[in-house]
Backbone bond lengths (Angstrom), bond angles and torsions (degrees), N, CA, C in turn:
res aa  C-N    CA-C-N  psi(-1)  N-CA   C-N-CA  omega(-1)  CA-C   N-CA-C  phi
1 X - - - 1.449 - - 1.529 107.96 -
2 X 1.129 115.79 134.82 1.505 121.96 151.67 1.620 138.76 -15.38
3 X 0.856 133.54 146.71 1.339 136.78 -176.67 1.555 81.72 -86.41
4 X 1.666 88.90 129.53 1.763 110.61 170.07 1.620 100.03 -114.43
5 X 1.228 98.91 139.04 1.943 121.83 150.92 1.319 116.26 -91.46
6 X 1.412 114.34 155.22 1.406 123.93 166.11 1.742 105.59 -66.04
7 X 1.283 105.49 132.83 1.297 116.23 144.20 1.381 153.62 -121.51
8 X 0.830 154.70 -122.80 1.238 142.42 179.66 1.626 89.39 -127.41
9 X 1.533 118.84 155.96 1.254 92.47 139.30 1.353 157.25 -122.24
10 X 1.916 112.14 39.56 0.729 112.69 176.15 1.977 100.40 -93.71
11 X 1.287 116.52 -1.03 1.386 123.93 -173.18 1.861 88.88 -87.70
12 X 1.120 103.37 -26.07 1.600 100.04 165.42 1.381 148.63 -66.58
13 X 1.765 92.99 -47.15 1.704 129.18 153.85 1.383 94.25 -37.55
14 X 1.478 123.39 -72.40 1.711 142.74 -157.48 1.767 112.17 -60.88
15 X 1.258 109.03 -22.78 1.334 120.58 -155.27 1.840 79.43 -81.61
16 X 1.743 96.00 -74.39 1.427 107.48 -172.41 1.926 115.06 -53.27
17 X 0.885 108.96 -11.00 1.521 105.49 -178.85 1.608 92.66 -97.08
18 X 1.220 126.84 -19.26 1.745 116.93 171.41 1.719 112.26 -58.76
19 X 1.605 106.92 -37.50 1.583 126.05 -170.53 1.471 100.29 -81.76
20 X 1.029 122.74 -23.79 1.715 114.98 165.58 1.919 94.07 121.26
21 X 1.187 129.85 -2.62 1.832 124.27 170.60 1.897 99.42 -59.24
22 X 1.010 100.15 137.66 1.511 99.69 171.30 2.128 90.86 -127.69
23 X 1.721 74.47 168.97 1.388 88.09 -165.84 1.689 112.66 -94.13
24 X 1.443 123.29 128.69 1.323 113.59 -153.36 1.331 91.77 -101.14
25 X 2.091 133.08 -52.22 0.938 127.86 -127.15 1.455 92.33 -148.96
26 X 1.283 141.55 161.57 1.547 125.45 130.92 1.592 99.79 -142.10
27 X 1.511 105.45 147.34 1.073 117.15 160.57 1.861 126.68 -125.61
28 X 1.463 110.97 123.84 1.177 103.17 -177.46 1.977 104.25 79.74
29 X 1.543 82.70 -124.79 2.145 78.54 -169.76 2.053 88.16 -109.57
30 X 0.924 138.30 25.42 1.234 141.04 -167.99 1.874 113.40 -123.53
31 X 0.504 110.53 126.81 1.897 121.73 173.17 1.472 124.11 -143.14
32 X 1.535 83.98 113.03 1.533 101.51 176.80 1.872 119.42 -63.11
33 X 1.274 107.44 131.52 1.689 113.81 158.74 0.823 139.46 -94.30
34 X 1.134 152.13 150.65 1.574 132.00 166.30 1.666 103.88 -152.08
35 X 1.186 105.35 132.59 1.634 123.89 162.89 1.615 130.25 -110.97
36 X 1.077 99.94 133.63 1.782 109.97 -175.22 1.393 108.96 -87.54
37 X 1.571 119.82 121.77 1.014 126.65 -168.70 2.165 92.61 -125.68
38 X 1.853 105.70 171.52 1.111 107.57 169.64 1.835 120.65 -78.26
39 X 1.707 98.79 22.77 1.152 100.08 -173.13 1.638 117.03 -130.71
40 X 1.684 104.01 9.07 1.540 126.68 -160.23 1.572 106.29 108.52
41 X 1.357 88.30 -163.17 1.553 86.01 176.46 1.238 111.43 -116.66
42 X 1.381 116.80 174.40 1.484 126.69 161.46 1.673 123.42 -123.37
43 X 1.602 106.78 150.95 1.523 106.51 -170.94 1.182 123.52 -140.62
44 X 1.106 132.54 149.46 1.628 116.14 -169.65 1.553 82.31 -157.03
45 X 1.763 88.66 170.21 1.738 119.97 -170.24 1.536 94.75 -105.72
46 X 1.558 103.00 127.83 1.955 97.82 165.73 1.505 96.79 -113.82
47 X 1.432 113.26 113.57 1.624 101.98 168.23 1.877 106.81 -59.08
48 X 0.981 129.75 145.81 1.564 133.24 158.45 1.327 106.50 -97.94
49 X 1.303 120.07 66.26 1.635 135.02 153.43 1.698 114.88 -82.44
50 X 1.163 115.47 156.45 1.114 124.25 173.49 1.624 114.03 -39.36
51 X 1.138 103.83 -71.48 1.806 122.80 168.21 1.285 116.53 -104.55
52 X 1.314 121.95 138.41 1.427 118.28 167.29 1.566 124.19 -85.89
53 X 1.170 152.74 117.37 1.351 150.63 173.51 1.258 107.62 -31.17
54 X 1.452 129.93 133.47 1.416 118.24 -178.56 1.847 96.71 -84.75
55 X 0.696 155.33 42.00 1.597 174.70 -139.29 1.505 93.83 -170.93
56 X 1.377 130.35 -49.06 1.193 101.34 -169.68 1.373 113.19 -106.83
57 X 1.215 109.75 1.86 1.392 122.86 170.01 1.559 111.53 -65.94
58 X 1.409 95.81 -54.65 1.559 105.62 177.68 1.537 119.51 -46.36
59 X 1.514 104.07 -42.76 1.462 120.39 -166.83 2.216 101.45 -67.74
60 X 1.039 103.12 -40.72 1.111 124.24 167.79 1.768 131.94 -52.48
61 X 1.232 89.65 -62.66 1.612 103.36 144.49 1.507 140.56 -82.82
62 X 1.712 114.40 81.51 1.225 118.32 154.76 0.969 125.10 -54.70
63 X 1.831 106.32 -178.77 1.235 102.55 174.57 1.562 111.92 -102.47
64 X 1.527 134.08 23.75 0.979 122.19 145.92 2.067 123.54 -102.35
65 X 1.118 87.74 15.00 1.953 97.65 165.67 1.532 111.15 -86.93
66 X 0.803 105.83 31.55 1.946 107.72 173.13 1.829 102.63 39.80
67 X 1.384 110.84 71.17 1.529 111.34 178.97 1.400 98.22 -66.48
68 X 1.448 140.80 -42.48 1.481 129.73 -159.16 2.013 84.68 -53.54
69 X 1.461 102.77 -79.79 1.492 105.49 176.29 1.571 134.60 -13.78
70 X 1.284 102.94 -55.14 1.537 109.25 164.90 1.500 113.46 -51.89
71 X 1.139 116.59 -55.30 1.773 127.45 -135.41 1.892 84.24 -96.91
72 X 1.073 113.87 -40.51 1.773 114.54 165.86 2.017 100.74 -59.81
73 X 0.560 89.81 -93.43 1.523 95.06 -179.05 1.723 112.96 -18.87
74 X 1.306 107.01 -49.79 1.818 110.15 163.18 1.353 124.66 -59.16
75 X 1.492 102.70 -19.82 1.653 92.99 -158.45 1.825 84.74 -103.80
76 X 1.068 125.89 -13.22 1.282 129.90 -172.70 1.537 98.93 -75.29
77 X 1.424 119.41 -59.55 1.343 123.43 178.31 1.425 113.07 -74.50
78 X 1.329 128.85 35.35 1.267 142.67 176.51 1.564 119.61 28.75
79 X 1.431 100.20 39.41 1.604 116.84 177.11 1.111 124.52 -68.96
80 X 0.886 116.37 9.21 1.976 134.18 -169.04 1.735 111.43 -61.47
C-alpha cells in the first residue's frame, strides 16, 4: 500500500464523495457511506475527527474503495 498522510476527516468524507460513496447516515462524530456497485454495495465508517490515524485510514481504505482514486484525488487537493 501507499504511503498515507493524515487527513482530516471531512477532507475524507470529500475525497470519497469525489469516487461516487454518498453519505447515508451519521451518528455522533462518525458517518456512514455506501456505494452501489455491479456487485452490491459497499460501506465504510469516516470518523470526522480533526486528523485521521493513518491506521485508521488504512483500515478504511480497502482494496475494493478505489484507493488509486482516493490517494489521486488527495494528492491533487494537496492534502498531503
Amino acid at each position: 500500500m501507499p504511503k498515507l498522510y493524515r487527513i482530516s476527516g471531512q477532507a475524507c468524507m470529500r475525497a470519497f464523495e469525489r469516487i461516487g460513496f454518498v453519505q447515508v447516515r451519521q451518528r455522533g462524530s462518525h458517518v456512514v457511506m455506501k456505494k452501489s456497485t455491479l456487485h452490491g454495495e459497499i460501506g465504510c465508517s469516516v470518523p470526522l475527527h480533526r486528523e485521521i490515524a493513518i491506521g485508521t485510514l488504512r483500515g478504511i481504505l480497502k482494496p475494493g474503495y478505489h484507493l488509486k482514486s482516493f490517494l489521486s484525488y488527495c494528492e491533487m487537493r494537496g492534502m498531503k
